[in-house]
N, C-alpha and C positions, 0 to 999 in steps of 0.2 A: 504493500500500500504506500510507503515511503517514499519507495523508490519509482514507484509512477509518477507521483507528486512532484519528485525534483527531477525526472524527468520532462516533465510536461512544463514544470517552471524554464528549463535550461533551454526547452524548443521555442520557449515563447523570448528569451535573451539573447539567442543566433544574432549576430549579424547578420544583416542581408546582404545575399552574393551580389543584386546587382554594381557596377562598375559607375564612375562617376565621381564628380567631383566633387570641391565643397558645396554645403548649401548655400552659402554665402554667395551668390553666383551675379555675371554681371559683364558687358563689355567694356568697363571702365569706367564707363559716364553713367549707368544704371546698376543698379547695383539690389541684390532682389536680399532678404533677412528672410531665415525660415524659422521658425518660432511654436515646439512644440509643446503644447497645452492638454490639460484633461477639463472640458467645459463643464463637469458634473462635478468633481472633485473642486468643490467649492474652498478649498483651504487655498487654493491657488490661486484664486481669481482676481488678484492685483498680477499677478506675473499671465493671466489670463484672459479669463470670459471679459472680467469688470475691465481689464485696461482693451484689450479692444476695444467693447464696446464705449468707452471713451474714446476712442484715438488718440491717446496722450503719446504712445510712441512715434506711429506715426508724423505727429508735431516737433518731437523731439528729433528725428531725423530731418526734417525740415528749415530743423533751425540749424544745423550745423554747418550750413555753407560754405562746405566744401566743393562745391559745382557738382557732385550728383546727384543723383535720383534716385533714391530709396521704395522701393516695394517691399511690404512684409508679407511671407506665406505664412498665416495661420494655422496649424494643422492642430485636428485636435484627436484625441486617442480616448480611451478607456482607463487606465492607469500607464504606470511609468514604464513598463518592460520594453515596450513597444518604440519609446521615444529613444531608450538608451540604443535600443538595436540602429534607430536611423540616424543618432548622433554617429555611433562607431562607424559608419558605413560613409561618414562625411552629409549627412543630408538632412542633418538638425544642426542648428547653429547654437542655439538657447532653446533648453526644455525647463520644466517645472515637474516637479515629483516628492513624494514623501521621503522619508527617511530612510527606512529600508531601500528603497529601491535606488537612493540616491546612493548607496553604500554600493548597492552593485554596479551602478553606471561609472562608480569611481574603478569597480573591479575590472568589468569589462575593458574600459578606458586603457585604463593599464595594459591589461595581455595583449589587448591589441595594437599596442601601439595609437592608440591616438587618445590620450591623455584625456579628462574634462575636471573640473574644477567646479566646488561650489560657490558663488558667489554672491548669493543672496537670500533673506530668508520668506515667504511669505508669509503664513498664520502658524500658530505654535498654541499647544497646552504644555502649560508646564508641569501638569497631573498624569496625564494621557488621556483625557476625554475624548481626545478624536475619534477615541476606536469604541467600538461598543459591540457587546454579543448580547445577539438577541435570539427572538424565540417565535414561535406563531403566537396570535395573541389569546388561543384556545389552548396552549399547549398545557401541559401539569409541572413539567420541569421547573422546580424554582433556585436548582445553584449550583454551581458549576459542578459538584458532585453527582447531580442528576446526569451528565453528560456522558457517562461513562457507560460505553455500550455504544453509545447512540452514533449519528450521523453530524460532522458538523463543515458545511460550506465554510469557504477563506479564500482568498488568493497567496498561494505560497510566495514567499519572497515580500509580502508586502505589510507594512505596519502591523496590520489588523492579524496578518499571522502572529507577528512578533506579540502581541496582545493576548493572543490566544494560548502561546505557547505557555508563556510567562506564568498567565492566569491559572490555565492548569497546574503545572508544576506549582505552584505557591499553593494551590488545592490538593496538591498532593496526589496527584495524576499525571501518568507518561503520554505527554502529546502524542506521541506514535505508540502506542500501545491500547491506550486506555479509551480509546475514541476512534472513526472512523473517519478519517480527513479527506474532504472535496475540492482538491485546487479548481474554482472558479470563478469565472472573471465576477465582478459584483451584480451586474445585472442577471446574469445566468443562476450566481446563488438566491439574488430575490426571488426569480420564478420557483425553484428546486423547493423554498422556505413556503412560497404559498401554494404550491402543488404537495404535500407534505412528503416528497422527497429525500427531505433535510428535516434534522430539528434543531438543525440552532445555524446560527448565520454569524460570524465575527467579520465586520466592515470596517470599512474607514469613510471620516465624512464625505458624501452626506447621507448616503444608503442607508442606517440604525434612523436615524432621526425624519428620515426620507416617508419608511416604511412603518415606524410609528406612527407618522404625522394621517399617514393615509390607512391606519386601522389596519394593516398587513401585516405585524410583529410588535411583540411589546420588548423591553429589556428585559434580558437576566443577569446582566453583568455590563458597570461601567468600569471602563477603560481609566478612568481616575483614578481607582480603588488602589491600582500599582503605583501611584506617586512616580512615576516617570516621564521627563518632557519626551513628547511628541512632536514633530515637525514636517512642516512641506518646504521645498527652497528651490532655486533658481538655480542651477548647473548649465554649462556654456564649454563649448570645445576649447581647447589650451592653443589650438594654431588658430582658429578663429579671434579670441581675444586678443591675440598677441599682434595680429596680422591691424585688428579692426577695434582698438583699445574705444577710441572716441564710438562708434556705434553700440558696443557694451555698454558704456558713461550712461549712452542716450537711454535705451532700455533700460537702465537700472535709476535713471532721473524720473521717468517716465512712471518705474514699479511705486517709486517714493507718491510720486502724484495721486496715483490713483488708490496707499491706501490711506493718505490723506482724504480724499474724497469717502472713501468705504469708512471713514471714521467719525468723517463731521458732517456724512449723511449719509447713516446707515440704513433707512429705512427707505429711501432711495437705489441705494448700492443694489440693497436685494432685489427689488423691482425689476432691476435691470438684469440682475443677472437673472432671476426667473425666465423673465421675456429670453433672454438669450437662452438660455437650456429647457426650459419649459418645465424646471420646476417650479413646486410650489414655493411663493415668496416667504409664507409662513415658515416652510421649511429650513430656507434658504437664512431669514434670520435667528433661526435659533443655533446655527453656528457664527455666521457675520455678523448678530444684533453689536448696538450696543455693549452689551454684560453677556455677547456668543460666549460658544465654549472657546469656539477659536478668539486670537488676539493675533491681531496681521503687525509686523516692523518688519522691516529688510535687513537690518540689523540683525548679523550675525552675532546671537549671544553665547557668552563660555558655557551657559547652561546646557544650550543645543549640539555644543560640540562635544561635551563630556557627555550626553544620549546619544550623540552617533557613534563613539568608540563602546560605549555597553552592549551597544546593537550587533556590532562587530561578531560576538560569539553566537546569538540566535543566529545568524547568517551561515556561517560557520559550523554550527553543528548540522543544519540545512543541508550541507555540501551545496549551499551556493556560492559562497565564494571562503577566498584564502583569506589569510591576513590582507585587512585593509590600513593604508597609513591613511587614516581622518586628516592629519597635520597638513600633509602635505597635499592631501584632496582639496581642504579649505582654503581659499585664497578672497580675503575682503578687499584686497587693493583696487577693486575696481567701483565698488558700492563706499567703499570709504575717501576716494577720489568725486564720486558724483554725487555724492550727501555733503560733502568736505565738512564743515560746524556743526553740522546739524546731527552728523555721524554720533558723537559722543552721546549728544541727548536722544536720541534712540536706542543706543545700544544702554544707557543708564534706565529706560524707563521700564514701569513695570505692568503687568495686566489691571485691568479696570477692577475694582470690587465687586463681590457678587452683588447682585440688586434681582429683584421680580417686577417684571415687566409686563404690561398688558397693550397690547397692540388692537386701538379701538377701530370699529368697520369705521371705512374712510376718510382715517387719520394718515398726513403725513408726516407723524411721531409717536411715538410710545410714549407710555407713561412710566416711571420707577416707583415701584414702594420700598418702602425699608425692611421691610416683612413679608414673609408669605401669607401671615395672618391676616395680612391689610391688602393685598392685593384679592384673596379671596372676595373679603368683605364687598371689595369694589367690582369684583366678577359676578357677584350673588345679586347687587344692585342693578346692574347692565347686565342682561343674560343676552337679550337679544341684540348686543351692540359691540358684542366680542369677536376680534378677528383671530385673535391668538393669545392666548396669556402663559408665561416663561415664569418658571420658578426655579431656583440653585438648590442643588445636593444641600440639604442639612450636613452632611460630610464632606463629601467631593467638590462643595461648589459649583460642580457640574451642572449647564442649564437643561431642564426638561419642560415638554408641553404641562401644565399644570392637571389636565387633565387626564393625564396617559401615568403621571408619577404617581407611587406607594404613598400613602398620607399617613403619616402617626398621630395621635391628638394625645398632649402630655401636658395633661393639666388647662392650662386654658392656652397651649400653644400649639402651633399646626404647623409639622414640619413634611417638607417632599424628598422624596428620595428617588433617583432613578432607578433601582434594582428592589428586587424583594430581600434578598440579602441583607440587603443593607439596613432597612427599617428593621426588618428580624433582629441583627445584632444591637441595633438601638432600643427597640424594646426588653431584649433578656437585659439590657445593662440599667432601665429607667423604671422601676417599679411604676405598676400605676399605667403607663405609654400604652396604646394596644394602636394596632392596624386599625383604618379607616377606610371607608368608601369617595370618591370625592363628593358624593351627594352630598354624605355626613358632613365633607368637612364643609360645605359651602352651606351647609345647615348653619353650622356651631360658626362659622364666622359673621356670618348674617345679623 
C-alpha cells in the first residue's frame, strides 16, 4: 500500500520529457513570464488568483522601462507536484506551493540540475490550521483512534499528509500500518468522502472548510492541535532570477501589493477570489477573513524556516526525497530588495488576534465580537440577516463556521471548538462543561 502511494506520488514529480526552453521566453523586445499558480488553494492567492485578478504585476512590469514588453502566462494547477515538474523542465518561471511540496521542488531542483529557491512567503498558520481531517458529516468516527482500520484520502507528498502522518503517530498509530492510505489529488478525495469511499479526508486549504461550509464533511481533527507553522511561498528558478533579478523585484513588489489589498479589504479580497474560482466567498473568508486561519506576509519568517527543516524527515521517511539543505533552498535577497524598509516591519509583525466575526447579508464588512458568547447573542437576534458567522478554537484559535463547530456551555460561557476531541478533552478537564447543540447554545445566549 506504501509503496503504490510513493509510487504514484514520484509519477506525478517526473519531469516532463518535453525539450525547450526557458519559460521566461521572448525575442528581446517581448518578453513573455510564466507564472504557476493553484486558483483553489486559496493560501496562495496574493502570489495568485487575488494578484491576477488585480493586475498588480502586470503594472509592475510596466513600470520598469526597460523598453520591453512583458506578457505573463498564468497557468494554474491543482497542487504543487505539477508546477515543480514544469519549473525543472525550464517552463515555470515562479510557482507558488505549500511547504511540503516546496521541500521537494527544492529536491527535484537539485538532482536535476536546475536549482529553484524560495523567495517569498504567502499565508502561514503558525499552529497548522491549514490542514484539517475530516469526516462525512453522518459519519460515527469521532478521533483519530477511530481511524484505524479505516480508509483515509490525502495527497502524498503534501502538507495535509504531513498533518496526517504527525496526527497519527502522536495518537499513537502507524500511518502505514494502522490505516489504509489514498494518495488523491483533493478534489478526487472530496468525491471518494461523499460517495462513502473514504472515511476521512486530510486536506489543505480550502477543501476541510470548503466541504464543511457546503454540509459534505464535518471535522474530526484540527490541524492546530500539532502547534506546528504551516506554510505556502513563492519559489522561482535560480537561472531565471539571476538572469531576470528586476522582473522577480516586480513580482515580489506586486505579491506585497496585493496582500496589502487582501488585508485592508478583506471582504472584498474574497469576493474576488470566489468570482475567480467559483468558490464560495463565505468559504473563501474563513481562511482570508480578517481573524482567517491563514495570515498572508511575504516575509520570510525564522519561524517558517525552522517548519520547513522538521518537515525534512516526514518527506524522508516518505522516500520522497533525501536530505534537503532549507538554508540554502531559502534565499530572501530578492523580496528583501523589493520591500527594502518595509522588509523588517513585516518580517517583525505578528498574526491578528482571534476575534468572532459575523458576516451580515449584504455587508461590505464584518463585524468583530470579543466573544463567542456575544456574537451568538447577535446571531440569535439576526437569524434571517446572516451571511456567515466565524468563531476561534477555544484552544487552537483556529476559525470555524459557528454553526458547523462542537459548543460547550461552562457555566454561563459558550465556547467553539473545531473537532469533537477537543470539546471532549475540555469537558473531562471542567467539571460542570457538557457538549451542546448550536440551537442550545443560540438559546442560552439569547
Amino acid at each position: 500500500m506504501k509503496n503504490k502511494a510513493v509510487a504514484a506520488a514520484v509519477l506525478l514529480l517526473a519531469p516532463l520529457t518535453a525539450c525547450g526552453g526557458s519559460a521566461e521566453a521572448g525575442d528581446g523586445s517581448t518578453v513573455t513570464v510564466t507564472v504557476g499558480y493553484q486558483s483553489k488553494t486559496i493560501n496562495t492567492v496574493t502570489a495568485g488568483t487575488l494578484l491576477r485578478s488585480l493586475g498588480y504585476f502586470e503594472k509592475q512590469l510596466n513600470a520598469l522601462g526597460d523598453g520591453r514588453t512583458y506578457k505573463v502566462d498564468w497557468q494554474d494547477y491543482a497542487t504543487g507536484a505539477p508546477i515543480t515538474a514544469q519549473m525543472t523542465a525550464g517552463k515555470i518561471d515562479i510557482g507558488s506551493m505549500g511547504d511540503f511540496p516546496l521541500l521537494i521542488n527544492a529536491a527535484r531542483g537539485k538532482q536535476l540540475g536546475k536549482p529553484t529557491h524560495l523567495v517569498s512567503v504567502t499565508g502561514y498558520n503558525l499552529r497548522g490550521g491549514l490542514n484539517t481531517i475530516v469526516t462525512a458529516p453522518d459519519s460515527k468516527l469521532a478521533s483519530l483512534e477511530d481511524l484505524r482500520g479505516k480508509k483515509v484520502s490525502t495527497s502524498v507528498g503534501s502538507a495535509a499528509d504531513g498533518t496526517l502522518v504527525r496526527a497519527l503517530q502522536r495518537a499513537g498509530l502507524d500511518p502505514d500500518k494502522d490505516i489504509e492510505k489514498l494518495n488523491q489529488q483533493p478534489a478526487v478525495g472530496a468525491s471518494a468522502l461523499s460517495a462513502g469511499s473514504t472515511d476521512a479526508l486530510s486536506q489543505f486549504v480550502a477543501w476541510p472548510g470548503l466541504l464543511t461550509y457546503q454540509g459534505k464533511a464535518k471535522a474530526l481533527y484540527d490541524g492546530a492541535q500539532l502547534n506546528l507553522a504551516t506554510f505556502h511561498g513563492v519559489t522561482a528558478r535560480e537561472d531565471f532570477a539571476q538572469r531576470r533579478p528586476a522582473v522577480l523585484e516586480a513580482f515580489l513588489k506586486a505579491q506585497a501589493e496585493a496582500t496589502d489589498y487582501l488585508n485592508t479589504h478583506p471582504v472584498a479580497a474574497a469576493e474576488k477570489v470566489a468570482e475567480a474560482t467559483e468558490l464560495p466567498a463565505e468559504a473563501v473568508y474563513l481562511y482570508n477573513g480578517a481573524h482567517g486561519i491563514s495570515t498572508f506576509d511575504p516575509a520570510i519568517k525564522p519561524q517558517l524556516v525552522a517548519a520547513l527543516k522538521d518537515d525534512v524527515s516526514i518527506l524522508k521517511s516518505a522516500k520522497l526525497t533525501g536530505d534537503v539543505d532549507v538554508d540554502s533552498f531559502v534565499d530572501d535577497q530578492y523580496v528583501k530588495k523589493a520591500l527594502g524598509s518595509d522588509y523588517a516591519k513585516r518580517l517583525a509583525a505578528t498574526p491578528p488576534a482571534s476575534a468572532s466575526e459575523v458576516w451580515p447579508k449584504g455587508a461590505e464588512k464584518t463585524r468583530a465580537f470579543k466573544t463567542p458568547s456575544e456574537l451568538l447573542a447577535y446571531v440569535s437576534a439576526h437569524r434571517s440577516g446572516i451571511r456567515a458567522a466565524y468563531v476561534p478554537d477555544a484552544t487552537t484559535g483556529t476559525l470555524w463556521f459557528a454553526d458547523k463547530a462542537v459548543w460547550v456551555a461552562d457555566d454561563e460561557q459558550l465556547l467553539p471548538f473545531v473537532a469533537p476531541a477537543t470539546a471532549r478533552a475540555y469537558v473531562a478537564e471542567h467539571a460542570g462543561a457538557r457538549v451542546v447543540t448550536y440551537a442550545a447554545a443560540l438559546e442560552q445566549a439569547s
